[in-house]
C-alpha positions as CSV (number, residue, x, y, z in Angstrom):
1,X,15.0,-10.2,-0.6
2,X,17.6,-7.7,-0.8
3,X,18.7,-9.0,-4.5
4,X,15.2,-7.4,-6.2
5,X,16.4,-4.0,-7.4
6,X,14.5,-1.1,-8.2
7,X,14.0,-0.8,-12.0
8,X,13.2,3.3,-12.9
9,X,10.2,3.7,-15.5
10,X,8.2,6.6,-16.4
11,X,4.7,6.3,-17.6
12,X,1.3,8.4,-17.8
13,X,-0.2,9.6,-14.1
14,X,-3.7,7.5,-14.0
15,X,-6.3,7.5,-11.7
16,X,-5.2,4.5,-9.9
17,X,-1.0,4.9,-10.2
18,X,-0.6,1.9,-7.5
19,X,-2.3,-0.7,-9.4
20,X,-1.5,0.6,-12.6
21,X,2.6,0.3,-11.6
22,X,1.9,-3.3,-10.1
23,X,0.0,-4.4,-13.8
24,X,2.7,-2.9,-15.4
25,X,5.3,-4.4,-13.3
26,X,3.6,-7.9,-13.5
27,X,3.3,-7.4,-17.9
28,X,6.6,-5.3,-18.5
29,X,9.8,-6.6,-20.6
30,X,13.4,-5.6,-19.9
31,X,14.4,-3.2,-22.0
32,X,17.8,-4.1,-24.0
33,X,19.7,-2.0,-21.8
34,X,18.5,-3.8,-18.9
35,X,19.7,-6.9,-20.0
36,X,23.1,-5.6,-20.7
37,X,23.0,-4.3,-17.2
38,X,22.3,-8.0,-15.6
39,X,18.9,-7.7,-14.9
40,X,16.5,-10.1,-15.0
41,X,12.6,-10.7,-14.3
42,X,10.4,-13.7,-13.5
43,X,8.1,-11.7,-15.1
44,X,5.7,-12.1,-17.6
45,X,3.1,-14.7,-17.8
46,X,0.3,-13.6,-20.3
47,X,-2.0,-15.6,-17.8
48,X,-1.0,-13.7,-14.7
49,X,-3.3,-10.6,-14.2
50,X,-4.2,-8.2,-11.6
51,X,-7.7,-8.5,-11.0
52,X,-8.6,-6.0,-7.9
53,X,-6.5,-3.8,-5.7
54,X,-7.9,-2.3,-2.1
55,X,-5.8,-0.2,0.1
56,X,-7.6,0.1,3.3
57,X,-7.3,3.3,6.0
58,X,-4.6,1.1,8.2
59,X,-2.5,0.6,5.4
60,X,-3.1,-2.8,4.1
61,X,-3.1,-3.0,0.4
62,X,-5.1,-6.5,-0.7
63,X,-3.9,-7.6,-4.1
64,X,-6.0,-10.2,-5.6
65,X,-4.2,-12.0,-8.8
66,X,-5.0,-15.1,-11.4
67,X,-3.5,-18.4,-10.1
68,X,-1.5,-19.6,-12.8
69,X,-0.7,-23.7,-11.9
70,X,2.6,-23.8,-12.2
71,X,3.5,-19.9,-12.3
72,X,2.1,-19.0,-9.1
73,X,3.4,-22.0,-7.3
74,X,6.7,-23.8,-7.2
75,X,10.2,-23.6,-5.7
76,X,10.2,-21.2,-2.8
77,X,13.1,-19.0,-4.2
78,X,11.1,-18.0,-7.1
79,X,8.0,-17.5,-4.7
80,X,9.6,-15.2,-3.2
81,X,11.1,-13.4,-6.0
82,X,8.1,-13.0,-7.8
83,X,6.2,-12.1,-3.9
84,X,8.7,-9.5,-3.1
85,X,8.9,-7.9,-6.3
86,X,5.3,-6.8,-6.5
87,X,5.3,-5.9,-2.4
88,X,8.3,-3.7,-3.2
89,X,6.7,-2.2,-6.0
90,X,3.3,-1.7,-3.8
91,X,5.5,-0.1,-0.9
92,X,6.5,3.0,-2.8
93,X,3.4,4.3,-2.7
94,X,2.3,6.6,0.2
95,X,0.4,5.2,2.9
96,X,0.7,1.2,2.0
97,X,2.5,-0.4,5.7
98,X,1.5,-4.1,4.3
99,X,0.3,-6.3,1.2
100,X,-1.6,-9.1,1.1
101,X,-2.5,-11.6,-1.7
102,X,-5.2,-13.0,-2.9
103,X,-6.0,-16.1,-3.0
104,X,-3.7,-16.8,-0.4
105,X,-2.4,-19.7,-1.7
106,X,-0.8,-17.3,-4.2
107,X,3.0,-17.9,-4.1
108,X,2.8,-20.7,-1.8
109,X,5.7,-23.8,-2.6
């Protein structure tokens, strides 16, 4: 989806910097200047949590996520939205070629 733009943050270096951005990403509030800027977030759900991340040697990075009825499923634009965000997010980071969800009814209309 070529209308999710790339937000810049800076936060502490971690351990685990990939699933550290996508919890952020998936908890995070726009900022005020954000908002003055047009920008907008399906994001957060206070349900909706990041539960495991594995990036395996070929490049696939498994996300697996609480379904949230009604959150995690619906209309197929927001699917996507909220999909694409946090696979945009993941392909930043060296070495990840593809994500995956879990479970993978995840984002599913």
């Amino acid at each position: 989806v070529d209308s999710i733009l790339p937000v810049y943050r800076m936060f502490p270096a971690t351990d685990n910097i990939l699933s550290d951005a996508i919890a952020y990403l998936i908890e995070w509030a726009l900022t005020a200047d954000e908002k003055k800027l047009g920008y907008s977030t399906e994001f957060p759900n206070k349900n909706f949590h990041l539960l495991s991340s594995d990036l395996d040697p070929q490049g696939v990075l498994t996300l697996e996520f609480t379904e949230v009825p009604g959150f995690t499923d619906g209309w197929s634009a927001r699917m996507l939205i909220l999909a694409n965000s946090i696979a945009k997010t993941a392909m930043q980071f060296p070495g990840v070629k593809k994500v995956v969800f879990v479970p993978d009814t995840l984002f599913q209309p």
